[in-house]
N, C-alpha and C positions, 0 to 999 in steps of 0.2 A: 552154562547156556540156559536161559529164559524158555521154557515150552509156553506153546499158545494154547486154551481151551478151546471147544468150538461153543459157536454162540448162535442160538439160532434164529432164523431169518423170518420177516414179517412178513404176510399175507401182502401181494399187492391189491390194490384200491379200482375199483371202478369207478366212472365220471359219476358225481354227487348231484344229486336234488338241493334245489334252497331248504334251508330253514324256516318254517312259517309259523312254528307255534314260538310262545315269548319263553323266553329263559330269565329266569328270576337268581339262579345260584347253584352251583355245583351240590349234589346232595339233595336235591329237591324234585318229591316225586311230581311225572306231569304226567298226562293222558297222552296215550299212543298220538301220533301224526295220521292224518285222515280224518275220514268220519267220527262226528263224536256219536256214540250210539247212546250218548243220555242229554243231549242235546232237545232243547223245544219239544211241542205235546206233552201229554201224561205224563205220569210221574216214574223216570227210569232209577237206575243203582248204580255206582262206581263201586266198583269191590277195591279196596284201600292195597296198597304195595304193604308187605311187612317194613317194621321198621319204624322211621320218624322221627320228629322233632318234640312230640305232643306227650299227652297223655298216653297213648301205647307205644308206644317206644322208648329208643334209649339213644343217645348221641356220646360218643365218645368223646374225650377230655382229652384233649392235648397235655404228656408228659412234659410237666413243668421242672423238672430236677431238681434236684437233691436239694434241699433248703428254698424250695422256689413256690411262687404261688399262680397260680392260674384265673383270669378273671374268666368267672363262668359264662357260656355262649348265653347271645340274648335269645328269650322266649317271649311267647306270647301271655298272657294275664289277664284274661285265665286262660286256660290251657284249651288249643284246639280241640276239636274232634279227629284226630289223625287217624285214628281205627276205620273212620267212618266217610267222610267227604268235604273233609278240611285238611289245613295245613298251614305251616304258621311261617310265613315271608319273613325271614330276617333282613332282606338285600337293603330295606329302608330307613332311615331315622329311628321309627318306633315298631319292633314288631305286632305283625298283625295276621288273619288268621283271614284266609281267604280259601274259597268254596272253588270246587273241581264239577261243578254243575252245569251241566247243559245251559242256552237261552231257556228262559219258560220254566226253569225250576230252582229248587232253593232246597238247602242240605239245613235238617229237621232231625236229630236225635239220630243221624249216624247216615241218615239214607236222603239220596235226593227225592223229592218231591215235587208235585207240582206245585208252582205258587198260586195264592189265594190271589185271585183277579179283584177286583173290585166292582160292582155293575157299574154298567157303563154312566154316563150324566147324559141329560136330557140332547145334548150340544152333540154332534155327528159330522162328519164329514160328507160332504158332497161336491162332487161324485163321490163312491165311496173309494179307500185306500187300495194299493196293491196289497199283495198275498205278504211281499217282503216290507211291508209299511204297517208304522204305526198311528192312529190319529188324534193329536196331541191337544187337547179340550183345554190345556191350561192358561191360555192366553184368551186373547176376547173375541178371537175365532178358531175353530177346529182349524186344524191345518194338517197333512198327512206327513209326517218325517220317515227316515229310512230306517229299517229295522235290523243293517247288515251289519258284518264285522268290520273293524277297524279297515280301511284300505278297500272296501268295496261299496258298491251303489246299486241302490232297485232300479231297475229296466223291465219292465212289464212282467211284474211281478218274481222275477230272481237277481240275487243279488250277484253283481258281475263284478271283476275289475274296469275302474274306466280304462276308456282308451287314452292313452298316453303318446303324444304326440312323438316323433323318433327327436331323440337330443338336436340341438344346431348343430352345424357342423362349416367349417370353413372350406369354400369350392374356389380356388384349387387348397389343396392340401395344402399344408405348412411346410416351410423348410427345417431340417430339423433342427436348427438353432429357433426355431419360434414356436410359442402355442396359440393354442386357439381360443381366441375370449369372446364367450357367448353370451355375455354381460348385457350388452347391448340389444338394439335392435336386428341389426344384423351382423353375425361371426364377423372377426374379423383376426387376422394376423397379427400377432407382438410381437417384437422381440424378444427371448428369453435369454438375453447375455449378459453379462456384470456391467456393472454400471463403467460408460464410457467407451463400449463396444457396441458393435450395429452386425446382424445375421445380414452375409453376404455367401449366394450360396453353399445355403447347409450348413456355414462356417462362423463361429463369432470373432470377427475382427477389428484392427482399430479403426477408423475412419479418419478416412483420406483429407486432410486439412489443409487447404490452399493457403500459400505462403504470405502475410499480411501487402495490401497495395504498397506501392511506394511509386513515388515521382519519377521518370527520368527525361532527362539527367536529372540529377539532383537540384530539387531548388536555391536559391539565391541566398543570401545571411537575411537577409530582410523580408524574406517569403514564408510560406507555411505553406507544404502539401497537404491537399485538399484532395481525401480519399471517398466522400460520399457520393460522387456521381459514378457513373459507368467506366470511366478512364478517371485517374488521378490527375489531378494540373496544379502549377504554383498559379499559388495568390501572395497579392502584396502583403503584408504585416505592417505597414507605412499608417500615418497617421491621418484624417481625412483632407485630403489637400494637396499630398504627397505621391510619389511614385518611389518604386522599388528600380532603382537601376546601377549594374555591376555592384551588390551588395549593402546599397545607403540608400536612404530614404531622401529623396529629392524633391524641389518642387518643380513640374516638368513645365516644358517650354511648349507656348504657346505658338503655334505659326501662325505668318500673317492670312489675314481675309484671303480666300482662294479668289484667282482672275482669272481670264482666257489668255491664251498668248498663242498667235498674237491676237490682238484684240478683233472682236466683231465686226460686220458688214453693220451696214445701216439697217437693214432689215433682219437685221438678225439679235438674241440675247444671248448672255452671258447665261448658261446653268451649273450652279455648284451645290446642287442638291448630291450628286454622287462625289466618286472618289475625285475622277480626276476633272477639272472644270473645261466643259464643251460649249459653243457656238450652237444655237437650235433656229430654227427661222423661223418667225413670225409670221409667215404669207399667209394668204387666203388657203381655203382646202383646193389643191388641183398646183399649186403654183409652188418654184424654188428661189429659194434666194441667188442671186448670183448679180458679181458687181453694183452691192448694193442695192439692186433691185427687185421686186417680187416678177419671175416671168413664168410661162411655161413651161416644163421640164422636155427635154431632149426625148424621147420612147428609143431606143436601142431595136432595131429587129429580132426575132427571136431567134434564142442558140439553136444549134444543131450540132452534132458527130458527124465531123469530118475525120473518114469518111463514115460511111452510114452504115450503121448496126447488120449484125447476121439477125438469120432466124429467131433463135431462140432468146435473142437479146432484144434491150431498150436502152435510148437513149437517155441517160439521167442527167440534165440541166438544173438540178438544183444547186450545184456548187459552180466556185469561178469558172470553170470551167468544164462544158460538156463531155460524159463519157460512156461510153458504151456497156452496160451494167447485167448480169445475168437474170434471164428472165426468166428462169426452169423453177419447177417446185422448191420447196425446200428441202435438203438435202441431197440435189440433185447440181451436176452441175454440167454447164455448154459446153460443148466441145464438135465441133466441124459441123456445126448448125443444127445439133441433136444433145436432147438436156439427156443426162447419162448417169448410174452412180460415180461417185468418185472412191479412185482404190485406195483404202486405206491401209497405211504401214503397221506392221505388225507393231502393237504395244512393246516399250522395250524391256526386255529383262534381264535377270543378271545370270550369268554362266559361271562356273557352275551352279544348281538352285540353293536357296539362304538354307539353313539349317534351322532345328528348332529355335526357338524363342529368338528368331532372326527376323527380319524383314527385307523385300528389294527397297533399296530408294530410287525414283526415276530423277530426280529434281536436278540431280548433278548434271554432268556433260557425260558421263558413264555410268548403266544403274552399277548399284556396290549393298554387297549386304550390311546390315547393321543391326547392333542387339538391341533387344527392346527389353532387357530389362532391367531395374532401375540399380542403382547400385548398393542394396542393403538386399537382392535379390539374386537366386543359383536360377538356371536354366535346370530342370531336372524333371524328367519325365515328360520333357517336350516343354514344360510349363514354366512361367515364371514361378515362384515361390520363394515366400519371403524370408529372411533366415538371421542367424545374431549375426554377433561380433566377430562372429570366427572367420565369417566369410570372406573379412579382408586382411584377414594375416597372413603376412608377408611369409612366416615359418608353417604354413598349411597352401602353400604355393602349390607344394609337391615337382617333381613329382614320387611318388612311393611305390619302394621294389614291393612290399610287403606290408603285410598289416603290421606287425612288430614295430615297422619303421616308423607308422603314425603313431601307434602307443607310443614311441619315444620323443616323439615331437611334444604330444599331450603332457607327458611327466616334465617336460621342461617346466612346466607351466604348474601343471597339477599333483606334485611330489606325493603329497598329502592323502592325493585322493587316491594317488595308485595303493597306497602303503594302505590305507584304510579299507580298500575294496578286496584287500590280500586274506582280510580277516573275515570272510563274512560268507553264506553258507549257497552266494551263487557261484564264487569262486572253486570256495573246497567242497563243495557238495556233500556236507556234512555240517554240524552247530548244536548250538545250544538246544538240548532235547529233555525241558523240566518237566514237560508233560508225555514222554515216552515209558512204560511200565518197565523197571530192570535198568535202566539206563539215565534218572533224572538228573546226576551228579555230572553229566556226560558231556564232551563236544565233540568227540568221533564220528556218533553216529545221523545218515543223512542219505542220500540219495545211491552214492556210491558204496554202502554195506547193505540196502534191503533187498529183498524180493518182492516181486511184482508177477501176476499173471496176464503180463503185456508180451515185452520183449525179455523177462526174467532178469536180468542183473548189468550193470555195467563191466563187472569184470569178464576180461579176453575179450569183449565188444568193443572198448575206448574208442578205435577208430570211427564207429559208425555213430555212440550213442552221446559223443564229446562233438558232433556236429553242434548243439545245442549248449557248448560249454560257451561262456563267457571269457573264451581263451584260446589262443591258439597251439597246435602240438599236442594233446595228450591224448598220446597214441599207449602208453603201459606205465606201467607203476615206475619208470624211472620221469618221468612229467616231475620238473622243479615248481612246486606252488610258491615260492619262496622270490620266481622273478616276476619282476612289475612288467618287465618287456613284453611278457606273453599274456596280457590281458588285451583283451579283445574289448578297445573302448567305444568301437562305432557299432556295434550290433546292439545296444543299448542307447545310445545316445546317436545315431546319424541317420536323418530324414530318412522316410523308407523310399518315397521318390526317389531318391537318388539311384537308387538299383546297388544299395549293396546286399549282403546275403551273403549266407555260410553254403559249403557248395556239400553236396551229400559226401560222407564216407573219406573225409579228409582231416579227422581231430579238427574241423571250425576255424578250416581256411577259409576264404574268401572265394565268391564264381570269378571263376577266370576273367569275366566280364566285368567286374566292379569296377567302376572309376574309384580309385582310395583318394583321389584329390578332391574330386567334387565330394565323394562322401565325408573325407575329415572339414570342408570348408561347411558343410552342412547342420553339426552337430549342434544341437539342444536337449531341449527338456525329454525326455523321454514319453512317446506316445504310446498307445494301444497297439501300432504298426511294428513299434517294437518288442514290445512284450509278449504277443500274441506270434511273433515269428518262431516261437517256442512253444510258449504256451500254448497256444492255438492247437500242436500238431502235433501233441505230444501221443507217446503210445503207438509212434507209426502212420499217423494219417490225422486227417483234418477232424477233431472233437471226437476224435478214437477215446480219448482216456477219462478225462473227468464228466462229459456230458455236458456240464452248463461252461463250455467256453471253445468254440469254435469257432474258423474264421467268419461266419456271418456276424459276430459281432465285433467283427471291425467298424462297420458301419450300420450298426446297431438305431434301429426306431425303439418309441415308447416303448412300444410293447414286447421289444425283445427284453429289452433290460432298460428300465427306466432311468437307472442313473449313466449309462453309457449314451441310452436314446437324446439325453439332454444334454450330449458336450463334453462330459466328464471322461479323463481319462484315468487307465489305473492307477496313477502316482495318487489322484487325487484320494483315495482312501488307501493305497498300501504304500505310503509314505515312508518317506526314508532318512535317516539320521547316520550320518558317516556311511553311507552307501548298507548300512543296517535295516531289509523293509520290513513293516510292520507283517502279520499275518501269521496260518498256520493251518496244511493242509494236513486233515483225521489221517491222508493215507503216508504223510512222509516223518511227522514228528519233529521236524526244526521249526524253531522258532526262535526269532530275532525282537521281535515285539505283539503285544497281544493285540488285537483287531474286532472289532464289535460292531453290529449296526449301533447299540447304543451309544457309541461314540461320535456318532452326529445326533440319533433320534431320541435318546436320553431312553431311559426306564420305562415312561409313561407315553409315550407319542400318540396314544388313541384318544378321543375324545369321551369313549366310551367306558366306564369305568370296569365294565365285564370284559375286555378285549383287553386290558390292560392286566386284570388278572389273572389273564390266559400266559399274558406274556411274562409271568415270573419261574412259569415252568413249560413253556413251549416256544421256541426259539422264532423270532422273525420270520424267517427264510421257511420253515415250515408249514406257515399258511400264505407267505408270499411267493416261495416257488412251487406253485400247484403242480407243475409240469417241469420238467427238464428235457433239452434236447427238441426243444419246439420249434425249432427253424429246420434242423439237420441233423440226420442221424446217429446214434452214437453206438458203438461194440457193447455187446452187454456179455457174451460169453464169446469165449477163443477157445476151442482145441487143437491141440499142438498136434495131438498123438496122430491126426488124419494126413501131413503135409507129408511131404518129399512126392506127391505121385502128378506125376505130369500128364498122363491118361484121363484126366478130368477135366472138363471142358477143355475150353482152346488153351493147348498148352500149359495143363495145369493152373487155369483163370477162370472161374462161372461165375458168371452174373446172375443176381436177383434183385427183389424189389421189396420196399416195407409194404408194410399196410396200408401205408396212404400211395405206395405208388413209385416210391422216391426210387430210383438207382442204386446198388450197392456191390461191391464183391462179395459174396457167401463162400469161397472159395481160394485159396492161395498156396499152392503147394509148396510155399517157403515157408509159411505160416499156419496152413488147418484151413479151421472151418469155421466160420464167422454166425454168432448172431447179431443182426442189427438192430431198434427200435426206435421211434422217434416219440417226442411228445409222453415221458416215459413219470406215469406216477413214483415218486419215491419210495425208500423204504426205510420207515421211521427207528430209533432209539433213541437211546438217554444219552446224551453227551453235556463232560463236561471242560471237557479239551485233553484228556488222558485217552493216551490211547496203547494198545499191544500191536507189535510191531515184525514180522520174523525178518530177521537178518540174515546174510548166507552161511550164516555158524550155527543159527538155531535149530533146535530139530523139534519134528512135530509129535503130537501125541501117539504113541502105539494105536495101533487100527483106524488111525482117521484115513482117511483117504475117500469114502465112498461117495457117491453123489446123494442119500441122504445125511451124509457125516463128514464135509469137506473138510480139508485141511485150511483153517484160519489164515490167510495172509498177516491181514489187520483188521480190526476192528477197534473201535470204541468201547472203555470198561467199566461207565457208571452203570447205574440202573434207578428205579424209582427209588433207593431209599436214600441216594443222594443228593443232599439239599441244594449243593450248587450247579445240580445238573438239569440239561432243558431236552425235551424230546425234540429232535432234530433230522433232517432229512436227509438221507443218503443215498450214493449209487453204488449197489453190490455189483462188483464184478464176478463172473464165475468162469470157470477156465479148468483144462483139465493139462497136465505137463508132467514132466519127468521127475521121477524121486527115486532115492532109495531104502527103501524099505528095512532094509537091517539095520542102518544107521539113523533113519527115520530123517533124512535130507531132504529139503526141493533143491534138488539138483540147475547148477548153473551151465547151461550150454554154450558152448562156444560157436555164435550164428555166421559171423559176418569177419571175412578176409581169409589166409589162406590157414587151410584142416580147419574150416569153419565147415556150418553143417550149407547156407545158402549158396555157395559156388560149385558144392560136390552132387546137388541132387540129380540124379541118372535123367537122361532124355527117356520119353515113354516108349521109345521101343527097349530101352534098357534096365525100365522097371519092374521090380520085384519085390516084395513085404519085407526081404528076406535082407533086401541091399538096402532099402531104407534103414530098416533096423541095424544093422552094421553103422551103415554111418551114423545114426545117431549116436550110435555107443562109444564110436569114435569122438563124436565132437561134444559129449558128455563128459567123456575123458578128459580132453582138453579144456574146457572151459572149470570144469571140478578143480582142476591143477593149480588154475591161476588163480582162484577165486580160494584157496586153502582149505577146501571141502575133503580132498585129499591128497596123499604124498606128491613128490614129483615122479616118482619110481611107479605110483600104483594106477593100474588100467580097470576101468570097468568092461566086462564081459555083458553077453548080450541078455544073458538071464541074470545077470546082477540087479538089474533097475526095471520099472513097471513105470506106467501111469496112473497120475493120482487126480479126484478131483478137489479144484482150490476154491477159495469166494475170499475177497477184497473189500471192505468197506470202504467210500471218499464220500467226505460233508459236501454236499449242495450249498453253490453261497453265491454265483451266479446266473444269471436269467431271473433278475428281481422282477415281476409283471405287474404289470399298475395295481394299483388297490381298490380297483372294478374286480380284477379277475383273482383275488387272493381267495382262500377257502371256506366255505361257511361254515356253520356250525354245524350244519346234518350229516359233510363231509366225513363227520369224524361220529358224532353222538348220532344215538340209532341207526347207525348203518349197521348191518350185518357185518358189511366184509373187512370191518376195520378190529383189526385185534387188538382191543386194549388187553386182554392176559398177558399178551406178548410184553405190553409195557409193565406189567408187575399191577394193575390193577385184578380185584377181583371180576370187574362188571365197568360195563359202560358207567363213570359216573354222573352221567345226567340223569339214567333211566336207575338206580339203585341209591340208594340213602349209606350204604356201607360199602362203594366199592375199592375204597383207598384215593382219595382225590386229595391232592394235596393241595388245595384252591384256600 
């Protein structure tokens, strides 16, 4: 068995100042940050660092090996004053030798000085300059310029930062499939989704494409539909002259001159200006034609309502015939001679009411529910949503007793993928471990042989901690890895709308509630919804365990994580080949394929050729996750030793709160006693993907155990003299649990089901130090047994086993935050409280010429 050393832990970090003085190169002394005290006036002193590039110094040679030659570092020619108030820039083209001198002086034979002015010329400024101005005679009139540093301006006489307008900004916000481009005059919204996709909220989708016009009925053989107007119509295709009629081009028929029939009075004409030809009469104005003649027309007396209108009414003679017409407001109507509302009938609806993604229709003769959604679309979660090909297969009908029963639908289909996903280290919880110390030849070791100072081990737990299996049943070591049947295909693959889900404390059945129909008709690509229904929660609770991955970023902005903020889901970087995903977490040691930011950002992705050099021995994610845990809080330490007592708070539950306020349990008498921390600086090492590991067979060092000597879980095993390793961010866990000290064991306890230690703890009138500790020794027992820590015959006694304190290392590799908020440089160089010893340097190396920088 493998022993672990203990390794010990970095100082954590306070919130960093910017950087404001310029960095030229690792190894190159500079003046403190602040005040320069040899700055402008009289002539002050810089007393020189030991050390150098120059003539007092000496610079070490890089070990060229055995038969090998070294091209010597460039200097400057001649050789600075290093002793004194120079120093020789190699960072450019040609080295050169530049002075650590205040404004207003000049470095002269070791010491600054004042510079020799020149008397002024006849030519002056008027009015005269500020305090912070100079006045520039060399043109053909004096003119007063600014005498500040780079980046500041004279304002009556001190040199200030201007004011800087606050960035654009787009009102309202963006959706988060869009950015904001401030390019313009004014922000404005874009799209940010692949080409052929439109942000629909929040969402990049494809767009809705109405189905080309067409004619109906269909046009003639001899027609062409004509789709540029508003409605489509045939047009002839006929030659000019011709008509299109029942499908031939014809020449149409002419009808005769239109008449009147029967023909016209004498005083009357024939008009075939309109359609159908009329008789019109010619009389004078006042007179009608009749028999020929022009005479006076007849007057009719005026109509009337017989009989005669109520109250509230009028009689309307505008039509053949007079009628008695409502004469109330609008919306009001007569009745026994008083305008009145009218009762109106209830709207109709449909009984019983439509269900989700239903509608009533009234249109019918009976309202009737009906779906509304379309047919490449599930009803799920109330919602339409839109979904593949599965959705309308006939063998995904259901319906399904069991999950089993849909895996065996899917293997009809996907043999392949079952047989493939059989091998791979979600299934067996165990893989490929090249970079685990003692184990690199290895595929045993994985999830299901480590220890952890979470919930300690899977084994005697299965039922509770195989919730999270990708599989159903594994409740003890008889669980067949070997059947496809009991892969669990929809908790990976089936929309998280739909409502499926693993139900707690059942080996990774399904909630009694799951539809398995709508969920097996559901299944695709795999989302964030699914991955995170694990990974999110692991360790017991929502971003309990790793820190940088909690459910807030399911729906993840910019500035949680820039690449989730923008659309991206996990597959998109831990990709998969034969259900093989890329990746590799410091605290578990499987790996299936290596994972890098540089395998999208390449080596170089800075523009800056110092930020690049940073990055061949300081890992991405270490000045881009400044913070972990910035949404939601995460466990930083668990003591087990404090649980079983129900006398503490409500029923063995107390509430507390972080530092900013947030809600938490500090208390669990199934579990101890929690620390929580948000917003949480890391804690740096050398990684270079190797890591030490303790299994439930390993045993730890004699005397470690104390809380300044903890017992190693895991950690990471380069250090500075490893050339392929990068200082990298981590999150220590620390925790205090059950061991045994003669055998030097972290003891696996049996928590969860029956002679677990969480169903036997005493009510608070039943507790006593005295009964906890019995049962744990019992369910210490138990879990020992199964886990092969010891015989099946052998019982731990109450003085057999103690508490130990433990600490955990996990790589930070989530909560990427924009590259506004990544780390400066002061972050790390001249601060105090950043321990480069810790990293294996002698000295900060920006502020020492020898402290081991491997730049």
């Amino acid at each position: 068995m493998s022993r672990l050393r203990p390794r010990r832990s970095l100082t954590r970090l306070s919130a960093p100042a910017l950087l404001t003085s310029t960095v030229f190169g690792f190894g190159l002394l500079l003046p403190a940050c602040g005040d320069d005290d040899g700055g402008g006036g009289t002539a002050g002193t810089v007393t020189p660092p030991t050390g150098g590039n120059g003539s007092g110094g000496q610079v070490a040679q890089p070990d060229a090996g055995e038969g090998g030659s070294v091209t010597p570092p460039a200097t400057c020619t001649p050789a600075c004053d290093t002793n004194g108030c120079e120093a020789c820039d190699t960072s450019g083209e040609a080295p050169a030798c530049i002075s650590f001198c205040g404004d207003g002086t000049t470095c002269e034979n070791g010491t600054c000085v004042a510079a020799v002015v020149p008397p002024p010329t006849p030519e002056t400024c008027e009015p005269a300059c500020d305090a912070c101005q100079t006045c520039d005679t060399s043109g053909e009139t004096p003119v007063c310029v600014d005498n500040c540093a780079e980046g500041l301006v004279c304002e009556n006489g001190t040199c200030v930062a201007p004011v800087v307008p606050p960035p654009a900004t787009c009102t309202p916000a963006c959706d988060a499939c869009q950015t904001c481009d401030t390019r313009g005059e004014t922000p404005v919204c874009v799209d940010n989704c692949a080409a052929g996709l439109v942000c629909e909220n929040g969402t990049c989708v494809a767009p809705v494409v109405p189905p080309p016009a067409t004619c109906e009925p269909a046009c003639d053989a001899c027609q062409t539909c004509d789709t540029t107007g508003e409605t489509p119509v045939c047009v002839d295709n006929c030659a000019a002259g011709l008509v299109c009629e029942n499908g031939t081009c014809v020449a149409p028929i002419v009808p005769p001159p239109a008449t009147c029939e029967p023909a016209c009075q004498a005083c009357q004409t024939c008009d075939t200006s309109g359609e159908t030809p009329v008789c019109v009469d010619h009389c004078a104005p006042g007179l009608v034609c009749e028999g020929g003649t022009c005479v006076a027309p007849i007057v009719p007396p005026p109509a009337t309502c017989e009989p005669a209108c109520g109250d509230c009414q009028r009689c309307d003679t505008s039509g053949e015939t007079p009628v008695c017409v409502n004469n109330c407001a609008e919306g009001l109507l007569c009745e026994a001679g008083r305008c009145v509302a009218p009762v109106e009938p209830p709207p109709p609806a449909c009984e019983p009411a439509c269900g989700p993604c239903q509608m009533c229709d009234t249109t019918g003769a009976a309202p009737a529910c009906v779906d509304t959604c379309a047919d490449d679309e599930l009803c799920m979660a109330g919602l339409c949503r839109p979904v593949g090909m599965h959705a309308g297969f006939e063998a995904l009908a259901g319906p399904f007793a069991d999950g089993p029963a849909v895996t065996t639908q899917c293997l009809e289909c996907h043999p392949n993928e079952g047989h493939d996903f059989l091998q791979t280290a979600h299934w067996k919880w165990a893989g490929p471990t090249p970079n685990l110390e003692g184990h690199e030849g290895e595929t045993t070791q994985g999830k299901r042989t480590l220890i952890n100072n979470f919930c300690i081990a899977t084994d005697s737990n299965e039922t509770r901690c195989t919730q999270c299996h990708a599989g159903y049943g594994w409740r003890d070591d008889t669980f067949n890895f070997d059947d496809a049947t009991k892969i669990d295909c929809l908790v990976c693959h089936a929309d998280g709308a739909s409502g499926y889900a693993k139900a707690t404390g059942t080996a990774g059945a399904p909630v009694p509630a799951a539809d398995l129909t709508l969920a097996a008709r559901s299944v695709g690509r795999p989302t964030r919804d699914n991955c995170g229904a694990c990974h999110f929660y692991a360790g017991g609770g929502d971003n309990v365990k790793k820190g940088d991955m909690g459910s807030a970023l399911k729906n993840a902005t910019i500035e949680m994580d820039v690449h989730l903020g923008r659309g991206m889901e996990c597959s998109d970087c831990h990709a998969a080949d034969n259900h093989l995903i890329l990746g590799q977490g410091a605290h578990i040691g499987v790996t299936e394929g290596p994972l890098d930011c540089t395998n999208c950002h390449g080596a170089s992705p800075h523009a800056n050729g110092l930020l690049n050099n940073h990055a061949q021995d300081v890992a991405c994610q270490t000045c881009h996750v400044p913070a972990f845990s910035r949404q939601q809080p995460t466990k930083m330490n668990w003591d087990w030793s404090t649980a079983g007592n129900r006398t503490r708070g409500n029923n063995g539950v107390e509430q507390g709160v972080t530092a900013d306020g947030t809600p938490v349990t500090v208390y669990d008498a199934m579990k101890g006693d929690f620390v929580w921390e948000k917003s949480v600086r890391p804690e740096y090492a050398w990684y270079d993907g190797r890591v030490r590991r303790m299994m439930t067979d390993d045993t730890y060092p004699a005397g470690a155990g104390s809380e300044a000597d903890p017992i190693i879980l895991g950690t990471p095993v380069a250090d500075h003299a490893d050339a392929a390793a990068k200082i990298w961010p981590f999150k220590v866990m620390r925790g205090r649990q059950a061991v045994d000290p003669a055998r030097q064991l972290v003891l696996v306890p049996k928590l969860f089901g029956p002679g677990g230690f969480w169903p036997a703890i005493p009510a608070a009138a039943a507790y006593t130090p005295e009964a906890v500790r019995a049962l744990w020794t019992s369910s210490l027992t138990a879990g020992a047994r199964v886990a092969g820590q010891i015989g099946p015959d052998v019982s731990y006694t109450d003085d057999a086993w103690t508490w130990a304190y433990t600490e955990m290392w996990m790589g930070i590799e989530h909560e990427v935050a924009p590259p506004a908020d990544a780390l400066g440089c002061q972050d790390c160089h001249a601060n105090p409280a950043f321990d480069f010893t810790a990293l294996g340097y002698a000295c900060d190396p920006l502020i020492g010429a020898n402290c081991g920088s491997r730049h």
